[in-house]
C-alpha positions as protocol buffer text, in pm:
chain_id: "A"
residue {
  index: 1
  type: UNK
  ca { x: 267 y: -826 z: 1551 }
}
residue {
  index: 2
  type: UNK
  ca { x: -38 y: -627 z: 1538 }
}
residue {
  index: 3
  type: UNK
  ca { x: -69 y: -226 z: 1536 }
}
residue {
  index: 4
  type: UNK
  ca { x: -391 y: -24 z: 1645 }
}
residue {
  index: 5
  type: UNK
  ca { x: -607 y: 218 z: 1417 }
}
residue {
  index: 6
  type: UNK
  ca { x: -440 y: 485 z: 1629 }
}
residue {
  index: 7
  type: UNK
  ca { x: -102 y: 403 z: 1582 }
}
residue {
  index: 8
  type: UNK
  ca { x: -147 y: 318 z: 1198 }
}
residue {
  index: 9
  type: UNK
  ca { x: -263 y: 699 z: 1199 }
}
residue {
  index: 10
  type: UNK
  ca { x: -4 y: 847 z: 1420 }
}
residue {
  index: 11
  type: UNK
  ca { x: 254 y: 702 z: 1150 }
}
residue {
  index: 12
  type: UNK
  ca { x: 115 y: 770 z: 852 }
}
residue {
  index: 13
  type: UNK
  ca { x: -13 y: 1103 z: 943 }
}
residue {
  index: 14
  type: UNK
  ca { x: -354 y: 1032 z: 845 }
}
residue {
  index: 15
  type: UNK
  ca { x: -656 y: 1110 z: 1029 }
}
residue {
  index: 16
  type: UNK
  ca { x: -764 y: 816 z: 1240 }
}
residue {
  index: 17
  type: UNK
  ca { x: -1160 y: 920 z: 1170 }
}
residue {
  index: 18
  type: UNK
  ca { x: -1068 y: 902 z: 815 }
}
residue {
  index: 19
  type: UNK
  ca { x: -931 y: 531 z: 847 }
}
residue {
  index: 20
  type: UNK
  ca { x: -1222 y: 471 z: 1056 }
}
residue {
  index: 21
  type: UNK
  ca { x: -1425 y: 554 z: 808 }
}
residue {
  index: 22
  type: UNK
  ca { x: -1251 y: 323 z: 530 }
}
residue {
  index: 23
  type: UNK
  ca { x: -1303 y: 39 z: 785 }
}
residue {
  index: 24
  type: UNK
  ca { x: -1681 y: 133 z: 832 }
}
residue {
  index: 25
  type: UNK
  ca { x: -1725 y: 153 z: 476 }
}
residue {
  index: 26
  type: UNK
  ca { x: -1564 y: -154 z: 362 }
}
residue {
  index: 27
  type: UNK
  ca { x: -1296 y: 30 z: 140 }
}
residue {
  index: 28
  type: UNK
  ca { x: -1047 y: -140 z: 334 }
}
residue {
  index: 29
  type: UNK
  ca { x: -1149 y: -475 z: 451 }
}
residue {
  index: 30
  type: UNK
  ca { x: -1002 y: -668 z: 742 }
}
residue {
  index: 31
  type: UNK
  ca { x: -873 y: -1031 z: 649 }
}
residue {
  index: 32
  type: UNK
  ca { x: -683 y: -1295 z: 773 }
}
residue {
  index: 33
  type: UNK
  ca { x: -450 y: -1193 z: 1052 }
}
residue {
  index: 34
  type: UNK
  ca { x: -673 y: -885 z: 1149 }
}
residue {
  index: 35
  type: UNK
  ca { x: -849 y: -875 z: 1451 }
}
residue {
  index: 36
  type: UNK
  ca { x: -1180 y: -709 z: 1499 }
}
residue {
  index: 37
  type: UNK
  ca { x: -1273 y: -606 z: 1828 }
}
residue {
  index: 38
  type: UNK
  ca { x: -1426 y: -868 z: 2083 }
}
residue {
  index: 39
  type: UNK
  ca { x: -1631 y: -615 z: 2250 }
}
residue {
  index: 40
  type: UNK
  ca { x: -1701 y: -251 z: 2243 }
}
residue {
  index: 41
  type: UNK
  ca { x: -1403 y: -34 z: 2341 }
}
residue {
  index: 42
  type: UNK
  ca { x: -1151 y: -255 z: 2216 }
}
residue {
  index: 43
  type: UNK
  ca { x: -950 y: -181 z: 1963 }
}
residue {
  index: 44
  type: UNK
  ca { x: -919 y: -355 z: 1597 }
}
residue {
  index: 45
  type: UNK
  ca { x: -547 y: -511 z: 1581 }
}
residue {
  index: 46
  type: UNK
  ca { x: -430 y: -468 z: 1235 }
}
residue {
  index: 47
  type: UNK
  ca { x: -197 y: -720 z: 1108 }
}
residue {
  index: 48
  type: UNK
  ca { x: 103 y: -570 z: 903 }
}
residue {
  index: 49
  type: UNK
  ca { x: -49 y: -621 z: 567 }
}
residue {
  index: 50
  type: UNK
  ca { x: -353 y: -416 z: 665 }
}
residue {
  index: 51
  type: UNK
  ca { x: -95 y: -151 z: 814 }
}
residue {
  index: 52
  type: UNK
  ca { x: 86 y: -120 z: 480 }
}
residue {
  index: 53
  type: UNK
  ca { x: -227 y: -84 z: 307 }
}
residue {
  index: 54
  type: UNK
  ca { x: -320 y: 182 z: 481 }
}
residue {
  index: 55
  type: UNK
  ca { x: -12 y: 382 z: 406 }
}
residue {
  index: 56
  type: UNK
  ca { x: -11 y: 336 z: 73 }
}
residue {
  index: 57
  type: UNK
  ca { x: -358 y: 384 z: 32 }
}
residue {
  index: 58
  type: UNK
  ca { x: -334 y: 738 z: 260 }
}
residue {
  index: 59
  type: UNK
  ca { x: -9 y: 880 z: 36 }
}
residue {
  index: 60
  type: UNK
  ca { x: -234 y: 784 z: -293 }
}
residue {
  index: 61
  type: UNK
  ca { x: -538 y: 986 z: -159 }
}
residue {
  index: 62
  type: UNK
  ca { x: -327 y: 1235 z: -85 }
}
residue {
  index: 63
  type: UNK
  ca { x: -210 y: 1219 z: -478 }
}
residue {
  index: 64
  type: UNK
  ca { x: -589 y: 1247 z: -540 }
}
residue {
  index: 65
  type: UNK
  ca { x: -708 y: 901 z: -626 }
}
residue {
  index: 66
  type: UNK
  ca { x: -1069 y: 820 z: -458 }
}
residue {
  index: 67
  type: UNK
  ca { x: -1039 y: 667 z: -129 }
}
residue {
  index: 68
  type: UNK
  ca { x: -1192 y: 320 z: -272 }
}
residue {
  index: 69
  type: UNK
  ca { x: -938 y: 345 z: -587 }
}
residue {
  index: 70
  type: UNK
  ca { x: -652 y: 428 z: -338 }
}
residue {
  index: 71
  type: UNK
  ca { x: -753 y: 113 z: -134 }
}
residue {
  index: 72
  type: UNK
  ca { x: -777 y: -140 z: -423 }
}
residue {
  index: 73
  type: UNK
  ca { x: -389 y: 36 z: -521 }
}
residue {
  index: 74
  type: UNK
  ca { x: -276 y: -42 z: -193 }
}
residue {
  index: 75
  type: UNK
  ca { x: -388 y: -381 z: -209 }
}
residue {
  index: 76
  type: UNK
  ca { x: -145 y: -501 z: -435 }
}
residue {
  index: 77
  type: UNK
  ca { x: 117 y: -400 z: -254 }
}
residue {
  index: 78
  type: UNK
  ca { x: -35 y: -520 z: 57 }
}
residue {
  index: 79
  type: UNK
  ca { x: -165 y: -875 z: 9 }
}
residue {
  index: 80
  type: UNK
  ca { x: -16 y: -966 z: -349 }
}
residue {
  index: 81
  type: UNK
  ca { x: 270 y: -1111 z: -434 }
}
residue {
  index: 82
  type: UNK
  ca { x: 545 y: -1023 z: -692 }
}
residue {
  index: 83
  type: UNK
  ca { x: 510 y: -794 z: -928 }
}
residue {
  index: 84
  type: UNK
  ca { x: 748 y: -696 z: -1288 }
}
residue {
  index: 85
  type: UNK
  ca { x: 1083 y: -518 z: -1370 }
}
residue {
  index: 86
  type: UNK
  ca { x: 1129 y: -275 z: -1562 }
}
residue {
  index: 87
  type: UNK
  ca { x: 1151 y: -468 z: -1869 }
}
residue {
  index: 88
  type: UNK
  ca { x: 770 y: -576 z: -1712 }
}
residue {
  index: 89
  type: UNK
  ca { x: 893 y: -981 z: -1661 }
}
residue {
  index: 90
  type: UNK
  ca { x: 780 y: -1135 z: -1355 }
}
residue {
  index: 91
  type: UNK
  ca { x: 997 y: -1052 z: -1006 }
}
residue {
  index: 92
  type: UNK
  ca { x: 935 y: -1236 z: -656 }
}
residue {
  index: 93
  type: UNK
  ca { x: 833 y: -1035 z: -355 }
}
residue {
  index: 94
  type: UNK
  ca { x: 603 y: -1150 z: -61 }
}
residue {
  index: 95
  type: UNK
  ca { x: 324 y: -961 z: -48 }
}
residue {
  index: 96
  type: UNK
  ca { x: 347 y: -649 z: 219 }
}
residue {
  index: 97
  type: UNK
  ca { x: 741 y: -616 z: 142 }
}
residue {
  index: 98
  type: UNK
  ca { x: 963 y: -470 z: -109 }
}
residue {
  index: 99
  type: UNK
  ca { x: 1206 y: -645 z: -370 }
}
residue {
  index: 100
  type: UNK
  ca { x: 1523 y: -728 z: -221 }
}
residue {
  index: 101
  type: UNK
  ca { x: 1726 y: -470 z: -443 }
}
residue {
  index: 102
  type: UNK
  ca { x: 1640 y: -185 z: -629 }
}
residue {
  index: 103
  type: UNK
  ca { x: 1371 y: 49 z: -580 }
}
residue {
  index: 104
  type: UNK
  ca { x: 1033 y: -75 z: -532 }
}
residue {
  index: 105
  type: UNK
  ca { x: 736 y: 127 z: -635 }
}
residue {
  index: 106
  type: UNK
  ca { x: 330 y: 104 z: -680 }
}
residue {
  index: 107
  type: UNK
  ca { x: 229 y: 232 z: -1019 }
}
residue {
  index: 108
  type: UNK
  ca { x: -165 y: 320 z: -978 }
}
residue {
  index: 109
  type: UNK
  ca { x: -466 y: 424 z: -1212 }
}
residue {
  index: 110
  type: UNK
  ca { x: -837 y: 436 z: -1123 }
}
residue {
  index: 111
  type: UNK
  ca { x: -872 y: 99 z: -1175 }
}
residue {
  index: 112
  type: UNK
  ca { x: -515 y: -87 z: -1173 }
}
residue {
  index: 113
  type: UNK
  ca { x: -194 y: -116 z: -978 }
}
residue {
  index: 114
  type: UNK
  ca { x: 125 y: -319 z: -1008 }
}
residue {
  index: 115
  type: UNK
  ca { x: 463 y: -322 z: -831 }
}
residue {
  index: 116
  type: UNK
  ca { x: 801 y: -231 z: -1029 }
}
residue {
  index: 117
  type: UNK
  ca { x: 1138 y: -301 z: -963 }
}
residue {
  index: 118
  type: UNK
  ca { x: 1404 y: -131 z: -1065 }
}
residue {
  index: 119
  type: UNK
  ca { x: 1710 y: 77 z: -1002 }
}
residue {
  index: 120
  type: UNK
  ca { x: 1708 y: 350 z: -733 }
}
residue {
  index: 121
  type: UNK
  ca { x: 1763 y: 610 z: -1066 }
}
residue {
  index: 122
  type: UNK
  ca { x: 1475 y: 484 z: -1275 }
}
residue {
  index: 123
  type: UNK
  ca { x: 1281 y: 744 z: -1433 }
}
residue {
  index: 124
  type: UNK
  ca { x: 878 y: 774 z: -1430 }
}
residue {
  index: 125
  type: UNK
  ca { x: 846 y: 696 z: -1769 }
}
residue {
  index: 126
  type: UNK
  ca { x: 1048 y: 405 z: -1739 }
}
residue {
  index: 127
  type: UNK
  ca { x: 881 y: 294 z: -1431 }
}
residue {
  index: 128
  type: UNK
  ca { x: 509 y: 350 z: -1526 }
}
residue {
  index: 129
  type: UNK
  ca { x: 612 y: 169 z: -1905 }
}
residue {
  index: 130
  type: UNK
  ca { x: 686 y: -112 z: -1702 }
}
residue {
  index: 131
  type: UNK
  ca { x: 339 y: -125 z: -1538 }
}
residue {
  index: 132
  type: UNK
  ca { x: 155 y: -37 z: -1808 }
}
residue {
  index: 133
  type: UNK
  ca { x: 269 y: -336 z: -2098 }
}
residue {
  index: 134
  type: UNK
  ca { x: 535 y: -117 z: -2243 }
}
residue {
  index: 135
  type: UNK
  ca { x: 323 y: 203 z: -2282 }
}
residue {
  index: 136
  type: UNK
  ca { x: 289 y: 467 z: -2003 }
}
residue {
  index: 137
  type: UNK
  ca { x: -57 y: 393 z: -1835 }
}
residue {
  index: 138
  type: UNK
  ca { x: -342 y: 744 z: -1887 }
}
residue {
  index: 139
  type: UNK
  ca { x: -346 y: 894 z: -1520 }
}
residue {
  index: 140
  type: UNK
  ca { x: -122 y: 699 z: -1357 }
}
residue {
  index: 141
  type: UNK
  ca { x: 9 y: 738 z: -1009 }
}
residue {
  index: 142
  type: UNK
  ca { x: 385 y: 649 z: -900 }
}
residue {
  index: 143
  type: UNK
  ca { x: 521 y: 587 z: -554 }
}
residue {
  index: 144
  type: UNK
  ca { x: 780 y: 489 z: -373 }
}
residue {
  index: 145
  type: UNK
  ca { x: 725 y: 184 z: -156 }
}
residue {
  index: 146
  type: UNK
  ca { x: 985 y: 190 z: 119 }
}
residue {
  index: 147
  type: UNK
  ca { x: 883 y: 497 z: 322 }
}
residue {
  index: 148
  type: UNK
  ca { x: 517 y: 354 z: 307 }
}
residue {
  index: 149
  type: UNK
  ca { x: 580 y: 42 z: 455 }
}
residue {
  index: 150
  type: UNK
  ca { x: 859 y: 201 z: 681 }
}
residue {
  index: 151
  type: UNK
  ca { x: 530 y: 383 z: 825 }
}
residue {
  index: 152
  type: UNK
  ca { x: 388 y: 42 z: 870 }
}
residue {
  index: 153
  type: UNK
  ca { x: 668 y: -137 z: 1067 }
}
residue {
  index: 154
  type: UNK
  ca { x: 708 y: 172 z: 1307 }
}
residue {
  index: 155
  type: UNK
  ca { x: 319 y: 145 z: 1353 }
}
residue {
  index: 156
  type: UNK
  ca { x: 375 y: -217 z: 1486 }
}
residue {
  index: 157
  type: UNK
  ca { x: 671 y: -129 z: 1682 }
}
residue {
  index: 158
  type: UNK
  ca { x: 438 y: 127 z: 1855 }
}
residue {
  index: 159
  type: UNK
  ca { x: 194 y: -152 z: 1889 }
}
């Protein structure tokens, strides 16, 4: 399944010029499973991981990181596998998705991101501890996965 620029906008509520522009730039790079336009006027197909990137990396510019910070975030969440619980040992997830229970959330600086699990009720201290080796990271960011990549899947459904 593959989504369009405009669609990826449309559900994320995020300008489709700006997302344009990350794609021009390079702050968010198509890979594997992407497909770049085969001629002028047609339209990139983004693959779901790029979709989810784009979500989270829209809400996190939104929170005020730099689009290029808010990209490499988004990334982890996007194209990276697993990621720690709140006592910060390893948990499986496939990249793109969200643990299987719990609450799954992106905890972001200016120049690191991981994915916690946890219980629904976890606090942010608890939660950004966990990302940052038992000590809350300096200028972190915390969100909540689900309605991010929720944005994602209805951009696919949409096409």
């Amino acid at each position: 399944m593959h989504a369009t620029v405009q669609t990826v906008a449309a559900a994320t509520d995020t300008a489709r010029p700006a997302i344009n522009a990350w794609l021009d730039r390079r702050i968010i790079e198509l890979r594997a499973g992407d497909r770049p336009a085969a001629h002028n006027g047609d339209p990139i197909r983004l693959s779901r991981n790029r979709a989810v990137q784009i979500a989270v990396a829209a809400e996190l510019t939104r929170l005020g990181l730099p689009a290029r910070a808010a990209a490499r975030a988004a990334y982890a969440a996007s194209d990276l596998a697993g990621g720690v619980n709140l006592d910060g040992q390893p948990m499986e997830r496939q990249p793109g998705h969200l643990f299987p229970s719990g609450s799954t959330w992106l905890v972001a600086t200016a120049d690191s991101a991981r994915v916690v699990n946890g219980p629904v009720d976890a606090s942010f201290a608890s939660i950004a501890r966990a990302a940052g080796d038992g000590r809350v990271p300096r200028g972190c960011v915390v969100v909540e996965l689900a309605p991010l990549v929720a944005q994602a899947d209805m951009a696919l459904v949409a096409g």
